[in-house]
C-alpha positions as CSV (number, residue, x, y, z in Angstrom):
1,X,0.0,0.0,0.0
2,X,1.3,3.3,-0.6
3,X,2.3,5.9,1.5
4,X,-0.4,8.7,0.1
5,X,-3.2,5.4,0.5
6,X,-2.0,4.9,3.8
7,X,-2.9,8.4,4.9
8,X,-6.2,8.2,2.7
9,X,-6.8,4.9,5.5
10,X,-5.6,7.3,8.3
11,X,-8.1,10.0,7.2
12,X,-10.7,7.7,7.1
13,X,-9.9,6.5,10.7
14,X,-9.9,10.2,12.3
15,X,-13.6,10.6,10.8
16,X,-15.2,7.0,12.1
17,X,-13.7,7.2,15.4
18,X,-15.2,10.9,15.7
19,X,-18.5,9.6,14.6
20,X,-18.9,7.9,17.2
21,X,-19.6,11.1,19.5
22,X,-21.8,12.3,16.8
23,X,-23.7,9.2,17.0
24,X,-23.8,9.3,20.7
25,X,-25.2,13.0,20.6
26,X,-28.0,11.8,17.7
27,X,-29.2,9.1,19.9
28,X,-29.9,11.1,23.0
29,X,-32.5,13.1,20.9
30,X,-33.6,10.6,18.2
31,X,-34.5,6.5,18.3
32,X,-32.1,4.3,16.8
33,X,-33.5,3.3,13.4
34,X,-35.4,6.4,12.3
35,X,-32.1,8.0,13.2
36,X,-30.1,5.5,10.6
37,X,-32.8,6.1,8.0
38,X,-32.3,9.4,8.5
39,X,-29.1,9.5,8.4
40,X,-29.1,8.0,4.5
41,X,-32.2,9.6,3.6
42,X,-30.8,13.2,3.3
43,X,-27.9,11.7,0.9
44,X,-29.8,9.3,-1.0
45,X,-32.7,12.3,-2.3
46,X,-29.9,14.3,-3.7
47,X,-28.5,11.1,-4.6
48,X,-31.6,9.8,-6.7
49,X,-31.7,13.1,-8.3
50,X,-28.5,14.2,-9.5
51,X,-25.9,11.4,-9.6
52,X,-25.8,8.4,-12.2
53,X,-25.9,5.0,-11.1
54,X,-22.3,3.7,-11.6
55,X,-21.6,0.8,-14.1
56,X,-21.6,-1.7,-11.0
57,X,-24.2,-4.7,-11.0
58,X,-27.7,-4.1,-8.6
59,X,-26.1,-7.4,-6.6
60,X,-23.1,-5.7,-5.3
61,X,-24.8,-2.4,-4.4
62,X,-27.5,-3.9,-2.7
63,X,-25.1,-6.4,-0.9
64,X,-22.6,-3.0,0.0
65,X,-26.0,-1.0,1.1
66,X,-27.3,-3.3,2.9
67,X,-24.4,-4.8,4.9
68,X,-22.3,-1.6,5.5
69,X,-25.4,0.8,6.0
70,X,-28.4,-1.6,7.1
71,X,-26.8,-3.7,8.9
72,X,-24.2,-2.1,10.5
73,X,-26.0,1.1,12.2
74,X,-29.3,-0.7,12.5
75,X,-27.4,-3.1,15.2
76,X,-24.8,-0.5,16.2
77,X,-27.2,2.1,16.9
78,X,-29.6,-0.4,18.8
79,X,-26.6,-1.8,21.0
80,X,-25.5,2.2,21.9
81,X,-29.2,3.7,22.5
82,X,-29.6,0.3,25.1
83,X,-26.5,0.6,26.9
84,X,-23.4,0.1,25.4
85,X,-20.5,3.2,25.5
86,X,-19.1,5.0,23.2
87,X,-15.4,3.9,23.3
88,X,-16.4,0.3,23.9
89,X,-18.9,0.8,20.8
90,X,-15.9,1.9,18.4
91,X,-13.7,-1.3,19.8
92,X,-16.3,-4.0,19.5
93,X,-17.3,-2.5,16.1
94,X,-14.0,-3.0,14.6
95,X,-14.8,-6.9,14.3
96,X,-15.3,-6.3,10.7
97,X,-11.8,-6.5,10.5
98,X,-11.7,-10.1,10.6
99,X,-15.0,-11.1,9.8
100,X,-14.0,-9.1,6.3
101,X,-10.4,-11.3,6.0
102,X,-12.3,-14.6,6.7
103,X,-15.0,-13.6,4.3
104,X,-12.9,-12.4,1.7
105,X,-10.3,-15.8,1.8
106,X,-14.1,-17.6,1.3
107,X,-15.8,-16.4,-1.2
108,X,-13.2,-14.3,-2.8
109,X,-10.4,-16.6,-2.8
110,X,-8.2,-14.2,-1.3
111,X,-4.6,-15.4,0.1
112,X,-3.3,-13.8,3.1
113,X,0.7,-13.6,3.4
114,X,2.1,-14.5,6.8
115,X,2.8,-11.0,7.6
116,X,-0.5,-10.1,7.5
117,X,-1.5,-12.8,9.3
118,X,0.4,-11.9,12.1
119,X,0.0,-8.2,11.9
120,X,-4.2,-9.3,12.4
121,X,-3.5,-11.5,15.2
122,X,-1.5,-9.4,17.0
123,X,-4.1,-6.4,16.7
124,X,-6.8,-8.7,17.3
125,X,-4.7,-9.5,20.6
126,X,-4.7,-5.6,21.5
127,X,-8.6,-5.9,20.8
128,X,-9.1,-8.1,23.6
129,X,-7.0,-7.0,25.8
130,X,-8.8,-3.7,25.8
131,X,-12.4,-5.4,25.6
132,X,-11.2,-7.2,28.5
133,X,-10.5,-4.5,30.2
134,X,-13.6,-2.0,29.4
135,X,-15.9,-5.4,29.2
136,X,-17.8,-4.8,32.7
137,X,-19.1,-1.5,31.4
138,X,-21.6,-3.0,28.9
139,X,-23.8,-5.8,29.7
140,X,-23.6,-9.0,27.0
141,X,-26.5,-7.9,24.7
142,X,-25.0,-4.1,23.6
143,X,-22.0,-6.3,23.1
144,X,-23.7,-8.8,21.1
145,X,-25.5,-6.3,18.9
146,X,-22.3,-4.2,17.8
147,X,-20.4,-7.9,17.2
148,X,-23.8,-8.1,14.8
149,X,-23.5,-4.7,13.4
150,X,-19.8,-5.4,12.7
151,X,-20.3,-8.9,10.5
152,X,-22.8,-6.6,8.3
153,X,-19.7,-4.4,8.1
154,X,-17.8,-7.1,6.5
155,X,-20.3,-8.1,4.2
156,X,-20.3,-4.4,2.9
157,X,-16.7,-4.8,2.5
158,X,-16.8,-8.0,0.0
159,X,-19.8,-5.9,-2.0
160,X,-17.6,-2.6,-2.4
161,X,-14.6,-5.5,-3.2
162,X,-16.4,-7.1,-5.8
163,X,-17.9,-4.2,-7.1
164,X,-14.4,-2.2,-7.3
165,X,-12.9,-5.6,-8.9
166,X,-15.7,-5.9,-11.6
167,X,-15.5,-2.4,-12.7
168,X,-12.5,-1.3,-11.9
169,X,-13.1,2.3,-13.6
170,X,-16.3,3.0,-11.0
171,X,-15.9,6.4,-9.4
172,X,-15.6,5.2,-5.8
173,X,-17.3,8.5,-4.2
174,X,-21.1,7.9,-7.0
175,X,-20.6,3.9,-5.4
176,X,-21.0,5.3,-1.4
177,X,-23.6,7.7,-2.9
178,X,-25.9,4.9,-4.1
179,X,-25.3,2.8,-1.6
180,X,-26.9,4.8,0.9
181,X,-29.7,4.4,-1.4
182,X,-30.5,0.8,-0.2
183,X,-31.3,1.2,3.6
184,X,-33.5,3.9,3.7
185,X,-36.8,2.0,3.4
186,X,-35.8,-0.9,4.9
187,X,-34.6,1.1,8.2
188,X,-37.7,3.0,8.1
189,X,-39.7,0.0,7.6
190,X,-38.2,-1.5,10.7
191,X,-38.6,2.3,12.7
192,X,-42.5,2.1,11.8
193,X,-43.4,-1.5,12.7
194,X,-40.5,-1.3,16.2
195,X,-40.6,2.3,17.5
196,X,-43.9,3.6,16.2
197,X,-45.2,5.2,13.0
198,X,-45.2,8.5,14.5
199,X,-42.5,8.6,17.2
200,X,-38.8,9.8,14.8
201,X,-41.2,11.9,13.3
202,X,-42.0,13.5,16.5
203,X,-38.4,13.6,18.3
204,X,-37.3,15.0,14.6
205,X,-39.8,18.3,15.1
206,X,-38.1,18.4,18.6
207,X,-34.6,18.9,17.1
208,X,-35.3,22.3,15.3
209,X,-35.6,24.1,18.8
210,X,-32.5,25.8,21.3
211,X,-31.4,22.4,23.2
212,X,-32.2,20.4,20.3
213,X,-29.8,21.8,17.0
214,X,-26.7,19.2,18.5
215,X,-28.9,16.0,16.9
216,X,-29.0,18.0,14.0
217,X,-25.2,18.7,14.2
218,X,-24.6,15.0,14.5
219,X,-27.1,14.3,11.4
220,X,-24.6,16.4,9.3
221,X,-21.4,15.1,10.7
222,X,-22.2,11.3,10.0
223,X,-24.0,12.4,6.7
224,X,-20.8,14.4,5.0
225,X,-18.2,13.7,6.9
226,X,-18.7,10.0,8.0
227,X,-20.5,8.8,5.2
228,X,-20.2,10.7,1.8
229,X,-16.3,12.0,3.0
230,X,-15.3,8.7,5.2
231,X,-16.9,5.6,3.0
232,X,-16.0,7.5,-0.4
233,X,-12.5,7.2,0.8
234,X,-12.8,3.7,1.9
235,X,-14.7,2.3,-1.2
236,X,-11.9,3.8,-3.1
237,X,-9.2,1.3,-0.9
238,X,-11.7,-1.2,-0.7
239,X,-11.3,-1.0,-4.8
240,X,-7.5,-1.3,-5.2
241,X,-6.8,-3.7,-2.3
242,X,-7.7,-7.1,-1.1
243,X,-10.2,-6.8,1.6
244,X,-7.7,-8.3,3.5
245,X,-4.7,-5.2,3.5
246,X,-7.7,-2.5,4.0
247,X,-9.9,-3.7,6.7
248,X,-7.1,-3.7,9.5
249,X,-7.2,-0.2,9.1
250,X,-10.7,-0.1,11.1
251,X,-9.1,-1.9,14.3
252,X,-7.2,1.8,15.0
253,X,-10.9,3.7,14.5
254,X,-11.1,2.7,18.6
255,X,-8.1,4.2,19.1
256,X,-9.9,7.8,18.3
257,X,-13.2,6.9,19.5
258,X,-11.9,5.9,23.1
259,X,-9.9,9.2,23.4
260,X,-13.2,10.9,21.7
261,X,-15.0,9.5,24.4
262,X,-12.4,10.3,27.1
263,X,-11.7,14.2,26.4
264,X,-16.1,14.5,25.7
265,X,-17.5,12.3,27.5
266,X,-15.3,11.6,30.8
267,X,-15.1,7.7,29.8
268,X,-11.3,7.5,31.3
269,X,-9.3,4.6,29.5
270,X,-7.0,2.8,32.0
271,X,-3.8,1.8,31.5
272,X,-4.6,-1.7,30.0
273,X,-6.5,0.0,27.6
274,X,-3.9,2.0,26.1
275,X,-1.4,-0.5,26.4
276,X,-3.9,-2.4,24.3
277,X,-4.3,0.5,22.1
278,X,-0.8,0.7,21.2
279,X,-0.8,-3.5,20.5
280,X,-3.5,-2.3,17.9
281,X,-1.6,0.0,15.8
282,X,1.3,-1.8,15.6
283,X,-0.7,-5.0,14.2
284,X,-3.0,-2.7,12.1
285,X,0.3,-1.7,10.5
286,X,1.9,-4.9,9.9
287,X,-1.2,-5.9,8.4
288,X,-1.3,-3.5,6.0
289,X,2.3,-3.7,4.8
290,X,2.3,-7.2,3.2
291,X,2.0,-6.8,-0.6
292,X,-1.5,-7.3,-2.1
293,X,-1.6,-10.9,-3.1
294,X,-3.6,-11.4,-6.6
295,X,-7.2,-13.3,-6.3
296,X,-7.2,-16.8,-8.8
297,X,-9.2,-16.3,-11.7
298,X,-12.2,-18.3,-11.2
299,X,-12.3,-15.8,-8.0
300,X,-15.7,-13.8,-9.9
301,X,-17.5,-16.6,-10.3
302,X,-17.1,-18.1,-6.2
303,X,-18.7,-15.2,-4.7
304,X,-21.5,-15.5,-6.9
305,X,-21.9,-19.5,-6.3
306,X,-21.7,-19.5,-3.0
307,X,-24.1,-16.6,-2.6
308,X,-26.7,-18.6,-5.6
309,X,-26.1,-21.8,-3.0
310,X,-26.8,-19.8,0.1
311,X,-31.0,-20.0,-0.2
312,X,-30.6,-23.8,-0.9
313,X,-29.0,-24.3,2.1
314,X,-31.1,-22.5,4.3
């Protein structure tokens, strides 16, 4: 990876790990899935209007859209509005990483060279040591609902590999515009029938007044800056890497969001969980230096089998 994509990675890091205050702050005023609707609804209008659908096939936008931006903040959002904190949220979250290395070596064929296997083991060691350490301040369901919203983070990943692989000409930044396309209605579906028909649209008419502008401060954070800004820059990696050299890059996102959440929010980090911190960067880093290692060629064609197989097995 070069040194300019590297930064690019970095960039990306600095705005998901401050997202997480911005989600925090959109929570207290908003519930969780109108809030995630909402959150792709002001893009995807714009979005509808104005911007051509890339030349990528419907299956890999829907399977980006509805992994990285249904799943993902419909569980996420859930496990912080019942409990779970802010810092712990942007550790636990970061799962994808290998969820989106053992998905890719499946159903993309993608090798993974020693060093990177070591680099992701050794941040995945820093992981735990930190969720060790911050574990008794979430109970086991907030827990088990980010380690949700993080395996529909990794099945974004393989749809913004696959589409970046398939054409790779797509402009990255019209691919994360369309995908937030995809979980509008289904997040709004799940708002109506789960928090009410009427309730987001009431706590939204509560935002326009003095105490409640910070939700709408939030909205336009995660909207811009973590979405259109953040996942643009990401889908681009996403498109000239393996899944496997880009997705360590989300285990240092905790790394901002616990210090986020320590400077904003007085959640103090102890010492093991900067010692663990450190462990993460260091593994993140090895990860990401290895070389990309090419995909087969019958790699197109596994995805798509094992996904045509998946009903049957069901």
């Amino acid at each position: 990876m070069t040194t300019r994509d590297r930064m690019l990675g970095l960039t990306v890091v600095l705005l998901w790990g401050l997202n997480f205050l911005a989600i925090r702050v959109g929570l207290d005023h908003l519930p969780p899935f109108f809030f995630a609707s909402l959150r792709f609804a002001v893009i995807a209008v714009p979005v509808l209007l104005f911007i051509p659908r890339p030349d990528v096939r419907w299956r890999w936008i829907l399977l980006y859209g509805l992994g990285f931006g249904m799943l993902q903040f419909a569980f996420l959002f859930t496990a912080m509005r019942v409990g779970m904190p802010t810092g712990l949220a942007s550790l636990v979250l970061q799962s994808s990483a290998p969820f989106t290395v053992v998905l890719g070596a499946l159903l993309l064929s993608e090798r993974i060279r020693p060093v990177q296997v070591a680099g992701l083991v050794t941040a995945v060691a820093g992981m735990a040591v930190i969720g060790w350490d911050r574990f008794a301040h979430a109970s086991v369901i907030p827990v088990l609902l980010t380690l949700a919203g993080g395996f529909g983070w990794a099945l974004g990943n393989i749809g913004a590999r696959r589409a970046g692989s398939e054409s790779p000409g797509v402009n990255p930044l019209h691919l994360t515009l369309w995908i937030a396309v995809v979980p509008v209605l289904p997040l709004f579906a799940l708002s109506t029938a789960l928090e009410g028909p009427t309730t987001g649209f009431h706590a939204l008419t509560a935002t326009f007044s003095p105490t409640g502008w910070p939700a709408l401060a939030a909205l336009a954070y995660i909207a811009v800056f973590a979405t259109v800004v953040g996942s643009g820059l990401w889908t681009y990696l996403m498109s000239r890497y393996p899944a496997g050299a880009v997705a360590p890059f989300s285990l240092l996102v905790p790394i901002v969001g616990i210090a986020a959440a320590w400077i904003f929010l007085d959640e103090t980090p102890t010492n093991a969980s900067l010692v663990g911190g450190a462990i993460v960067i260091v593994g993140a880093f090895a990860a990401t230096s290895a070389r990309p290692t090419h995909t087969t060629p019958a790699e197109p064609h596994k995805l798509e089998h094992q996904l045509h197989k998946a009903p049957a097995r069901a």
